[in-house]
C-alpha atoms as a printed R data frame, in Angstrom:
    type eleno elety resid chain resno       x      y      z
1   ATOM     1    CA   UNK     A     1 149.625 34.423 91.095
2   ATOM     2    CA   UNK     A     2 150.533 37.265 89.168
3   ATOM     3    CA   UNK     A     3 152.055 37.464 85.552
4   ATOM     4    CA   UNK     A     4 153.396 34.081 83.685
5   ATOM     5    CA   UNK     A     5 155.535 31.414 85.346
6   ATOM     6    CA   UNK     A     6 156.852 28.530 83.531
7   ATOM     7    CA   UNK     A     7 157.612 25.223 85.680
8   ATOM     8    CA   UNK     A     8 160.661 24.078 83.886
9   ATOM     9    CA   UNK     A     9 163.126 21.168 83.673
10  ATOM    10    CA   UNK     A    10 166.038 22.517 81.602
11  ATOM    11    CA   UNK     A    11 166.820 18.833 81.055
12  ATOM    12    CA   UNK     A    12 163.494 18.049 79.043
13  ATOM    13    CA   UNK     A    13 163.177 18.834 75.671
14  ATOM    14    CA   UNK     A    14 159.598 19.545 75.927
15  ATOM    15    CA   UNK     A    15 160.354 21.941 78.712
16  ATOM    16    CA   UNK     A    16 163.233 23.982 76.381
17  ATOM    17    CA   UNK     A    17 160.728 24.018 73.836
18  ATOM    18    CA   UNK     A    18 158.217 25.820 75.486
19  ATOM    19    CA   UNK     A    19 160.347 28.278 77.657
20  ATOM    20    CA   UNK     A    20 161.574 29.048 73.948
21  ATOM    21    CA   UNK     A    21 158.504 29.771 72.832
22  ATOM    22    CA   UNK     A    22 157.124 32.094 75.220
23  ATOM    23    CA   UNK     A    23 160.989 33.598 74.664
24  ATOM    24    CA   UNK     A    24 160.394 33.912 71.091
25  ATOM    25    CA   UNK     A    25 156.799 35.605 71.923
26  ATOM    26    CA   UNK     A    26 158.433 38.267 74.116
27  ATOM    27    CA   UNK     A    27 156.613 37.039 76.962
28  ATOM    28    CA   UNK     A    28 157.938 38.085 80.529
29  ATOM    29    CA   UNK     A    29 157.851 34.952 82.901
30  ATOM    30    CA   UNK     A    30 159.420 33.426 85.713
31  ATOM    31    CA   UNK     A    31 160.840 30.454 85.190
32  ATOM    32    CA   UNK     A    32 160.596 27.977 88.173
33  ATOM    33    CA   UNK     A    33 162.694 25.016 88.159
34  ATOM    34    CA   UNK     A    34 160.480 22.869 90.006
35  ATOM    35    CA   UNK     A    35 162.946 19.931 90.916
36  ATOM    36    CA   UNK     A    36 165.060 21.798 92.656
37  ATOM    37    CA   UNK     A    37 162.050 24.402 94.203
38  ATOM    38    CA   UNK     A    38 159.230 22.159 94.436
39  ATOM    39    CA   UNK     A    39 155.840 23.256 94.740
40  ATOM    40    CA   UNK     A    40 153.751 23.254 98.129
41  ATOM    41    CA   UNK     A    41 150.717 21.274 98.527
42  ATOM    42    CA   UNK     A    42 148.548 24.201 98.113
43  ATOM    43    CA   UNK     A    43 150.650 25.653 95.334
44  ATOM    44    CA   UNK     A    44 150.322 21.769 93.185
45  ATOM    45    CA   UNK     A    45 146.230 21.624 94.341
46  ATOM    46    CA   UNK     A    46 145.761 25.525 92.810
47  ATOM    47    CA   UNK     A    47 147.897 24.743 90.043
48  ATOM    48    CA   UNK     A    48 145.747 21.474 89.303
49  ATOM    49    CA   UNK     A    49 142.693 23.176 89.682
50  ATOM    50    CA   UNK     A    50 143.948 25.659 87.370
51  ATOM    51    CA   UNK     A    51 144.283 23.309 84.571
52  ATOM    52    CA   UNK     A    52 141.366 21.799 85.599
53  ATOM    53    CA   UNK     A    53 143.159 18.136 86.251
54  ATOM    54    CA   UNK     A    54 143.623 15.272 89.118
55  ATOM    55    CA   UNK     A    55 147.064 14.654 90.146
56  ATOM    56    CA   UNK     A    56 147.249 11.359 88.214
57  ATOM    57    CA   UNK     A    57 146.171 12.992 85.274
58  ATOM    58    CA   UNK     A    58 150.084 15.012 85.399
59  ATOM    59    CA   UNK     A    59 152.003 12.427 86.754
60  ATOM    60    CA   UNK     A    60 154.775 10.925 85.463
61  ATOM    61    CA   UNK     A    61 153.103  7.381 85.227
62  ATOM    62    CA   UNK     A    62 156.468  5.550 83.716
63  ATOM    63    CA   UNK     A    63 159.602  7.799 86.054
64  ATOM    64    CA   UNK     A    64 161.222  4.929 87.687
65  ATOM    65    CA   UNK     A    65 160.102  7.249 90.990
66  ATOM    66    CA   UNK     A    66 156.018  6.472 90.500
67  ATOM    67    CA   UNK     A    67 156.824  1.968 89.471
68  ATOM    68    CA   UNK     A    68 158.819  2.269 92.639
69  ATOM    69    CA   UNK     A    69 155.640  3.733 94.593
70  ATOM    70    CA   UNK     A    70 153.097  2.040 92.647
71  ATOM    71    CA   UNK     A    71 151.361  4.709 91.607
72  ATOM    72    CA   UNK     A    72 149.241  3.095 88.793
73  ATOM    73    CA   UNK     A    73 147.629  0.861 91.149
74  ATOM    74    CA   UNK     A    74 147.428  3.815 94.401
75  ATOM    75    CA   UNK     A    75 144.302  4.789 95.080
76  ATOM    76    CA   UNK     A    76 142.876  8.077 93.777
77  ATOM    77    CA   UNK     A    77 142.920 10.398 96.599
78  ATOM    78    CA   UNK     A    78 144.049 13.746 95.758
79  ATOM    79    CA   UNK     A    79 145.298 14.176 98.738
80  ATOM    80    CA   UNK     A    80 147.449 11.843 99.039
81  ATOM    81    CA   UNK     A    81 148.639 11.929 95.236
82  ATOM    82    CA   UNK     A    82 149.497 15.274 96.169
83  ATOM    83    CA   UNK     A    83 151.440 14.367 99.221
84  ATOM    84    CA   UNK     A    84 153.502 12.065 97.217
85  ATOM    85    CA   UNK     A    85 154.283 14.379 93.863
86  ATOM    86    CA   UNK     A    86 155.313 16.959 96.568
87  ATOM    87    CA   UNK     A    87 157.688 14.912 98.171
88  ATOM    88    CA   UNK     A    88 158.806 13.659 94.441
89  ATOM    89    CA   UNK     A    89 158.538 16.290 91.840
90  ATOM    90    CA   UNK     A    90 160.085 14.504 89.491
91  ATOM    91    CA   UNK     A    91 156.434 12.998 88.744
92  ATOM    92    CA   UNK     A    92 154.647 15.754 88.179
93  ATOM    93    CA   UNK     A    93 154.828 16.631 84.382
94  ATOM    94    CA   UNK     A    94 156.372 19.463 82.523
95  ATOM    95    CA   UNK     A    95 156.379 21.897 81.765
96  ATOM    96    CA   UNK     A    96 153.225 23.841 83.519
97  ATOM    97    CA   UNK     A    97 152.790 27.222 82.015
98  ATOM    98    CA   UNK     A    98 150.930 29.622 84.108
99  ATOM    99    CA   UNK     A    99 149.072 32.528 83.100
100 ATOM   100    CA   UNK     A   100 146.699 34.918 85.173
101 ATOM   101    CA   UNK     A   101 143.997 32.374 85.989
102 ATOM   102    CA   UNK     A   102 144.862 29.371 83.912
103 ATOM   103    CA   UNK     A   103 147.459 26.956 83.448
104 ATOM   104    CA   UNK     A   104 148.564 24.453 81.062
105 ATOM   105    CA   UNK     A   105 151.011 21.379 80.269
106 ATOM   106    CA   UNK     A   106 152.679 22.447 77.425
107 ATOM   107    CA   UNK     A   107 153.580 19.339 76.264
108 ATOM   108    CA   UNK     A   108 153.155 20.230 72.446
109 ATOM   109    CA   UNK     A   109 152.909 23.760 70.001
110 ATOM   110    CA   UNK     A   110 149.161 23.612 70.621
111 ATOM   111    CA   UNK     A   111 149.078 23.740 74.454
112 ATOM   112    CA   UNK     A   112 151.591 26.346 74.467
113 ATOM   113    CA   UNK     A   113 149.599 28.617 71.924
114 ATOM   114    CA   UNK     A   114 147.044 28.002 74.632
115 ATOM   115    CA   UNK     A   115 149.317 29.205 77.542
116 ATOM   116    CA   UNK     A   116 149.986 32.164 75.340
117 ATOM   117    CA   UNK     A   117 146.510 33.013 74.328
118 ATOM   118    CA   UNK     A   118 146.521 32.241 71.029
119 ATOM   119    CA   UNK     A   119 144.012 29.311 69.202
C-alpha cells in the first residue's frame, strides 16, 4: 500500500479524532470506512503484521458481536481470529492509520503522532 489510509468509523469519537488530526496536519489519506468495506483476510493479516499485533490484541473484546462469539475464551489461532473479524468488522478496533510500511491504532494523541511521524 501506497500513501496514508485511515480505517475509520465516523461514529467513534476516537476515529473523528484522528481523521482530524491527520486533517489538521495536511496529510493526504484515504479514508476507508471499514464497516461498510471490510478488509480481506490478507488485507487484516498485512495490516496486523504491520502494527506488529495478533488479532486479539485489536479486537473489540466487550462489542456485544465478540460475548456473542466468545471470543475471550476462543482459542488463539490467527487464522481463525481473522476469519471471524472479517466476517464481523465491527471487532476489529479503530481507527488503523496506515502509513508506507507501518500502521497504527490511533486510539490516543500519541499513537497518532506516531502514524504521522512525529515522537
Amino acid at each position: 500500500m501506497s500513501g496514508t489510509e485511515i480505517w475509520h468509523n465516523p461514529r467513534c469519537s476516537k476515529s473523528r479524532a484522528a481523521k482530524a488530526a491527520l486533517d489538521e496536519a495536511g496529510i493526504e489519506y484515504t479514508e476507508r470506512r471499514y464497516l461498510d468495506e471490510p478488509p480481506t483476510a490478507d488485507e487484516l493479516d498485512a495490516v496486523l503484521t504491520r502494527i506488529g499485533a495478533e488479532p486479539w490484541d485489536v479486537a473489540r473484546l466487550n462489542e456485544p458481536k465478540a460475548k456473542e462469539l466468545g471470543l475471550k475464551n476462543l482459542e488463539r489461532d490467527r487464522a481463525r481470529w481473522i476469519e471471524i473479524m472479517v466476517a464481523n468488522p465491527v471487532l476489529i478496533q479503530r481507527p488503523i492509520v496506515l502509513t508506507g510500511e507501518t500502521a497504527v491504532v490511533a486510539r490516543d494523541d500519541a499513537s497518532v503522532r506516531l502514524a504521522l511521524g512525529e515522537h
